[in-house]
N, CA, C and O atoms as a GROMACS GRO file, in nm:
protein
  284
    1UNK      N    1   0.085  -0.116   0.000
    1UNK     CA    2   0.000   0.000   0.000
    1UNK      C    3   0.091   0.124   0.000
    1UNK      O    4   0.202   0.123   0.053
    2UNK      N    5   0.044   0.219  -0.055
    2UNK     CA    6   0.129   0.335  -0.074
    2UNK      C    7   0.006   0.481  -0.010
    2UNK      O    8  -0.112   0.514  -0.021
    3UNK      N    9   0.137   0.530   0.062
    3UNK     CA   10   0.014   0.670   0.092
    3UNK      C   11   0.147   0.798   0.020
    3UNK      O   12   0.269   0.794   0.028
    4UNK      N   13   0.060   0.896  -0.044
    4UNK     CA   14   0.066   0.995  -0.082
    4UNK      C   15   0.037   1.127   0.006
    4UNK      O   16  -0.078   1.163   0.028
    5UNK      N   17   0.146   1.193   0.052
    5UNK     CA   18   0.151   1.259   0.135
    5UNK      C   19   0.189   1.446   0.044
    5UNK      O   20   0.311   1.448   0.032
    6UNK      N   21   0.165   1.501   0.021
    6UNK     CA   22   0.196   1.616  -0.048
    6UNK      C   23   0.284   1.570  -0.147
    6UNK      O   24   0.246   1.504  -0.244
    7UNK      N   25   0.398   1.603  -0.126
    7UNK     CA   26   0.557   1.602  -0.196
    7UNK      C   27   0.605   1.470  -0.200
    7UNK      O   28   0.680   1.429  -0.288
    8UNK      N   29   0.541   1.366  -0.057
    8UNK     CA   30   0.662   1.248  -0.060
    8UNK      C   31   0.562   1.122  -0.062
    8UNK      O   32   0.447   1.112  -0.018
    9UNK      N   33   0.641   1.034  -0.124
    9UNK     CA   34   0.540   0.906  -0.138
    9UNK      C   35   0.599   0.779  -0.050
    9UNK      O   36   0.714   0.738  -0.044
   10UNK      N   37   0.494   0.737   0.009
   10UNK     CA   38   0.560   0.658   0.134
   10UNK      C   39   0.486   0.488   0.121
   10UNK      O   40   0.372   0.447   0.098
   11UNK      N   41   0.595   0.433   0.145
   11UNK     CA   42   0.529   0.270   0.119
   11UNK      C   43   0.433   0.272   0.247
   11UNK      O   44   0.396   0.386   0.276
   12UNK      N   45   0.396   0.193   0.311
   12UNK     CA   46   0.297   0.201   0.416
   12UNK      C   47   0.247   0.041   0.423
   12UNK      O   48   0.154   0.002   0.354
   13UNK      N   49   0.316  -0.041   0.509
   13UNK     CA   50   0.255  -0.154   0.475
   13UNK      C   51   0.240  -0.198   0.646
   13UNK      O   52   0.336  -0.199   0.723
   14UNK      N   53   0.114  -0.229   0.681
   14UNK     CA   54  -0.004  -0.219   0.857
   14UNK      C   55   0.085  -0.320   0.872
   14UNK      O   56   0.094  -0.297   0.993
   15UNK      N   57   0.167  -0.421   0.856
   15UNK     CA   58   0.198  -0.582   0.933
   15UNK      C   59   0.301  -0.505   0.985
   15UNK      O   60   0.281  -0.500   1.107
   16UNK      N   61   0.414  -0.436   0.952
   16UNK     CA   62   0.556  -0.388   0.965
   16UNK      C   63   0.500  -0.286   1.078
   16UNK      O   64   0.514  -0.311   1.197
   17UNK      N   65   0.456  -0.209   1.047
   17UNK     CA   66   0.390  -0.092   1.115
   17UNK      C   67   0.347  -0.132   1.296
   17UNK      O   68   0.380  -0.074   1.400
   18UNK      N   69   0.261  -0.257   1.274
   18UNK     CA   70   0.179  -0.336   1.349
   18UNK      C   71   0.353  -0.378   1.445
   18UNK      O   72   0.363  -0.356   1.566
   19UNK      N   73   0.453  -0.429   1.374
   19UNK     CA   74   0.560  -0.536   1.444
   19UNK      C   75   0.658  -0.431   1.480
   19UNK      O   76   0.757  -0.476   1.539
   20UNK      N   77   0.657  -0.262   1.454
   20UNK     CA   78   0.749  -0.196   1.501
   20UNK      C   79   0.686  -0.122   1.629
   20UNK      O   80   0.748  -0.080   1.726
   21UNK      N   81   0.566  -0.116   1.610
   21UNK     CA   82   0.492  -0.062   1.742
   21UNK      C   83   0.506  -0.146   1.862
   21UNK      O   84   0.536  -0.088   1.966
   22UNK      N   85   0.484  -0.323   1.864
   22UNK     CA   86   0.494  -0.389   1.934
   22UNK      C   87   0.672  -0.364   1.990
   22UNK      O   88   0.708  -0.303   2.091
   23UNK      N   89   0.742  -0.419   1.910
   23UNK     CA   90   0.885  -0.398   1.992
   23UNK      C   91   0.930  -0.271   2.034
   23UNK      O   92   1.020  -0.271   2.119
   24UNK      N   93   0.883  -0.158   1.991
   24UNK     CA   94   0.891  -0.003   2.060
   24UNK      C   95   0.847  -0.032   2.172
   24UNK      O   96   0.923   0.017   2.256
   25UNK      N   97   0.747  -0.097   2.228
   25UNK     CA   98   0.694  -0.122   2.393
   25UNK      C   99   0.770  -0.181   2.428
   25UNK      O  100   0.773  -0.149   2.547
   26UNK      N  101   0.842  -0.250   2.414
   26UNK     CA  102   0.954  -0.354   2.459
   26UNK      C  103   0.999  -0.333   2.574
   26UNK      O  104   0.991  -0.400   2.677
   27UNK      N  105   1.072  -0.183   2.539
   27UNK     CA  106   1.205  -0.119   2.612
   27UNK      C  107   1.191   0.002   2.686
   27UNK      O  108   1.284   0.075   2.719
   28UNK      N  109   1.025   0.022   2.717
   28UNK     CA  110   1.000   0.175   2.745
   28UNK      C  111   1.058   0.189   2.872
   28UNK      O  112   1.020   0.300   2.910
   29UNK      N  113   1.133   0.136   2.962
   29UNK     CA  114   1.179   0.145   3.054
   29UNK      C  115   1.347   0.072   3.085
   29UNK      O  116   1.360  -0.029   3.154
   30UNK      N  117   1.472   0.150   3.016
   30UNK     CA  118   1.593   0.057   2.970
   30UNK      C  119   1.667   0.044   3.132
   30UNK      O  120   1.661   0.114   3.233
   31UNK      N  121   1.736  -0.078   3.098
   31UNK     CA  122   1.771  -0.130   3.182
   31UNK      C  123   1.902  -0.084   3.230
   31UNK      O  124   1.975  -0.029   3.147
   32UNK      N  125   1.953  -0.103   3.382
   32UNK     CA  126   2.079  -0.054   3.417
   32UNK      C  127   2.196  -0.062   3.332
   32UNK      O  128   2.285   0.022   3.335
   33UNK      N  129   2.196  -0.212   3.218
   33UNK     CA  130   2.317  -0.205   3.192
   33UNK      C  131   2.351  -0.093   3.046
   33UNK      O  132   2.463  -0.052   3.015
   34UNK      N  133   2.245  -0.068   2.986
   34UNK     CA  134   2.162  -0.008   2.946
   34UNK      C  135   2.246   0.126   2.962
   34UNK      O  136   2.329   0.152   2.875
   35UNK      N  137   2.232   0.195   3.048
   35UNK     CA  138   2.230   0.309   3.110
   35UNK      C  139   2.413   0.340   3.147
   35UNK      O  140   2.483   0.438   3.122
   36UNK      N  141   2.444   0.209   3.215
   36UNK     CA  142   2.567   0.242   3.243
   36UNK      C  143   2.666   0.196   3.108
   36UNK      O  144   2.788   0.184   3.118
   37UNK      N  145   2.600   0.175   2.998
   37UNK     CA  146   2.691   0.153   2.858
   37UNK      C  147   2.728   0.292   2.804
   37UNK      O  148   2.838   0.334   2.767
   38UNK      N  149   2.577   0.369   2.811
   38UNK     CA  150   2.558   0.497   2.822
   38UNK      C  151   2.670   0.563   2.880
   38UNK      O  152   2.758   0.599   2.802
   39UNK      N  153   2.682   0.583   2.985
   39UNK     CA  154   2.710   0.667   3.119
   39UNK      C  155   2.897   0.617   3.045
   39UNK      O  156   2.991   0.693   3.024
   40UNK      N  157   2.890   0.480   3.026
   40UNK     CA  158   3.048   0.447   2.936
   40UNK      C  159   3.090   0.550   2.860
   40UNK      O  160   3.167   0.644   2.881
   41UNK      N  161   3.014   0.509   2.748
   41UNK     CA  162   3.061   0.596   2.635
   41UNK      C  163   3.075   0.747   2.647
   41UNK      O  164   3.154   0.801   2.570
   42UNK      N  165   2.992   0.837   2.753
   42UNK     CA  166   3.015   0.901   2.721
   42UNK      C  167   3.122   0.993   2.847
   42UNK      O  168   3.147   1.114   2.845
   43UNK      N  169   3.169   0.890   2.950
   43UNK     CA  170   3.305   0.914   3.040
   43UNK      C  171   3.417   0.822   3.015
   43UNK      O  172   3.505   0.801   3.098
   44UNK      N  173   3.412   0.770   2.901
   44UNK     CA  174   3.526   0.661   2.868
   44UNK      C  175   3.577   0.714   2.734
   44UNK      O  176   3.688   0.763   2.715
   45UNK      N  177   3.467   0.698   2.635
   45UNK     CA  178   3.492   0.675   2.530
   45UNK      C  179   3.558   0.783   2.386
   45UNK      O  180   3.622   0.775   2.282
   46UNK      N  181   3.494   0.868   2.463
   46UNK     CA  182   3.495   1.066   2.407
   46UNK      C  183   3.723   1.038   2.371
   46UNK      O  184   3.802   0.971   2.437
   47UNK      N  185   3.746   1.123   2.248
   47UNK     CA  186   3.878   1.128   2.235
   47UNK      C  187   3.957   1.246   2.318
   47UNK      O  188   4.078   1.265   2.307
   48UNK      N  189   3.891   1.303   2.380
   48UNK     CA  190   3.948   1.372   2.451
   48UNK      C  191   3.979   1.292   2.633
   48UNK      O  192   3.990   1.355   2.738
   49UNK      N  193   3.983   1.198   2.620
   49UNK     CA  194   3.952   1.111   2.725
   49UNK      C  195   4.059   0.968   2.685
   49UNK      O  196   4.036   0.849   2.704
   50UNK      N  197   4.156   1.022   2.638
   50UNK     CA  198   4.263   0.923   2.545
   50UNK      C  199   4.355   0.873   2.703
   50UNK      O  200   4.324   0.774   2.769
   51UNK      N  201   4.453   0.952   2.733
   51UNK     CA  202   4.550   0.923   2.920
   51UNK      C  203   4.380   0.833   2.944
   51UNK      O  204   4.373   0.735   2.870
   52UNK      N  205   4.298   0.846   3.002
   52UNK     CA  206   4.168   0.762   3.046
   52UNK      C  207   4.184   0.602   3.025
   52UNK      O  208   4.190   0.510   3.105
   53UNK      N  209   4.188   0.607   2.918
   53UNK     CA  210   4.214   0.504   2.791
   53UNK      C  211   4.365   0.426   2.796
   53UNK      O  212   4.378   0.313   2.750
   54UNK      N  213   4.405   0.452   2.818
   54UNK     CA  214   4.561   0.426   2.821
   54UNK      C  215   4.544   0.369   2.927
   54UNK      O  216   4.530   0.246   2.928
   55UNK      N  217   4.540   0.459   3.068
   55UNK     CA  218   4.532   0.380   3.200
   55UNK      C  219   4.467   0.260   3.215
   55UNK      O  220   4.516   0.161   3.270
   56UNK      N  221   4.368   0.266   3.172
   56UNK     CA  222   4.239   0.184   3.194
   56UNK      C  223   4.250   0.008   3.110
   56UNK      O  224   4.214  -0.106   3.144
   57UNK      N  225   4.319   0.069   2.987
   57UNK     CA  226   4.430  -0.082   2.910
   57UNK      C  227   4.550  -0.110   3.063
   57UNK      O  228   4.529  -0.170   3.168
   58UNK      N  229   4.627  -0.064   3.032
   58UNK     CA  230   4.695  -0.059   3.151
   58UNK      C  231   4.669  -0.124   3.240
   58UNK      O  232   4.755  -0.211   3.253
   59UNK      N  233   4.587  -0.130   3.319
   59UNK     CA  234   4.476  -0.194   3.418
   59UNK      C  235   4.415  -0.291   3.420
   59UNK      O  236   4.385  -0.360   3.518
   60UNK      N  237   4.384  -0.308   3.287
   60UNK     CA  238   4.299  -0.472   3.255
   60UNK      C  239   4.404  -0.496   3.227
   60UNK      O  240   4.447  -0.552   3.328
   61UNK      N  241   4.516  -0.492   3.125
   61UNK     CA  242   4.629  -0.604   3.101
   61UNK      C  243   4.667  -0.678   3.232
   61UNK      O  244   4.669  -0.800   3.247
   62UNK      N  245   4.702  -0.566   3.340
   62UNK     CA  246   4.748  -0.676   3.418
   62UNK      C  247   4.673  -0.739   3.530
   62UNK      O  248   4.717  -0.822   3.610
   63UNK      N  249   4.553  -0.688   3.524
   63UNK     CA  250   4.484  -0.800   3.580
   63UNK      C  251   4.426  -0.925   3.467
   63UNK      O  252   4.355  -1.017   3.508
   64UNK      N  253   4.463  -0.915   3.336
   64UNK     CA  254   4.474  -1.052   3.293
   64UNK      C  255   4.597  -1.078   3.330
   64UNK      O  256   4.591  -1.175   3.406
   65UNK      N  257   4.691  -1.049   3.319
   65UNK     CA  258   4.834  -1.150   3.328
   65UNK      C  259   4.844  -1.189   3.464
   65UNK      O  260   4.915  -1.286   3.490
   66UNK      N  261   4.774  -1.120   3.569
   66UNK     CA  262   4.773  -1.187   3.726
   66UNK      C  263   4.668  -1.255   3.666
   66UNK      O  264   4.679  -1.365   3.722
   67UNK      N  265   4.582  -1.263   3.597
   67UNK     CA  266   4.420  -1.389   3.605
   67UNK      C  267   4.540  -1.534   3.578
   67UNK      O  268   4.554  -1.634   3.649
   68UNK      N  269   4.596  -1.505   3.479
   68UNK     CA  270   4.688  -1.586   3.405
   68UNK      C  271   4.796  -1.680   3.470
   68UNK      O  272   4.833  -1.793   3.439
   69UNK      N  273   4.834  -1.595   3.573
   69UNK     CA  274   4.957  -1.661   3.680
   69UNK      C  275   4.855  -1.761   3.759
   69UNK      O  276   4.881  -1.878   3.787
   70UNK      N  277   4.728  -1.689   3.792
   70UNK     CA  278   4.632  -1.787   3.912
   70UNK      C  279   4.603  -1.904   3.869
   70UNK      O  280   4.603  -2.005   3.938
   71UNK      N  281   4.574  -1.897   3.748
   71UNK     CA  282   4.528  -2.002   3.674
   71UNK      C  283   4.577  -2.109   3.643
   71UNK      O  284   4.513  -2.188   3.573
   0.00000   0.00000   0.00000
């Protein structure tokens, strides 16, 4: 089905429509990890946040290479 809108012509098909409304309810309330991926990216990840970054490799390396010795 097609709807005609002034200027723009838009496919329009109710099943798709129907299956994006349902999973939009899904998530109306996101979850902690959610939030703190969020809260990541944007105190981790930013390039001005590089020394951050460095340390933070730094940090996990060697707590793998101590995981590594335990093991």
């Amino acid at each position: 089905m097609w709807k005609n809108d002034g200027d723009h012509n838009l496919a329009v098909d109710p099943k798709a429509i129907k299956c994006l409304e349902r999973v939009g309810k899904l998530h109306k309330e996101p979850s902690p990890i959610i939030e703190f991926v969020s809260i990541w990216n944007d105190m981790v990840l930013p390039p001005s946040r590089q020394s951050n970054q460095i340390e933070l490799s730094e940090i996990i390396q060697k707590i793998d290479k101590s995981a590594n010795i335990v093991e």
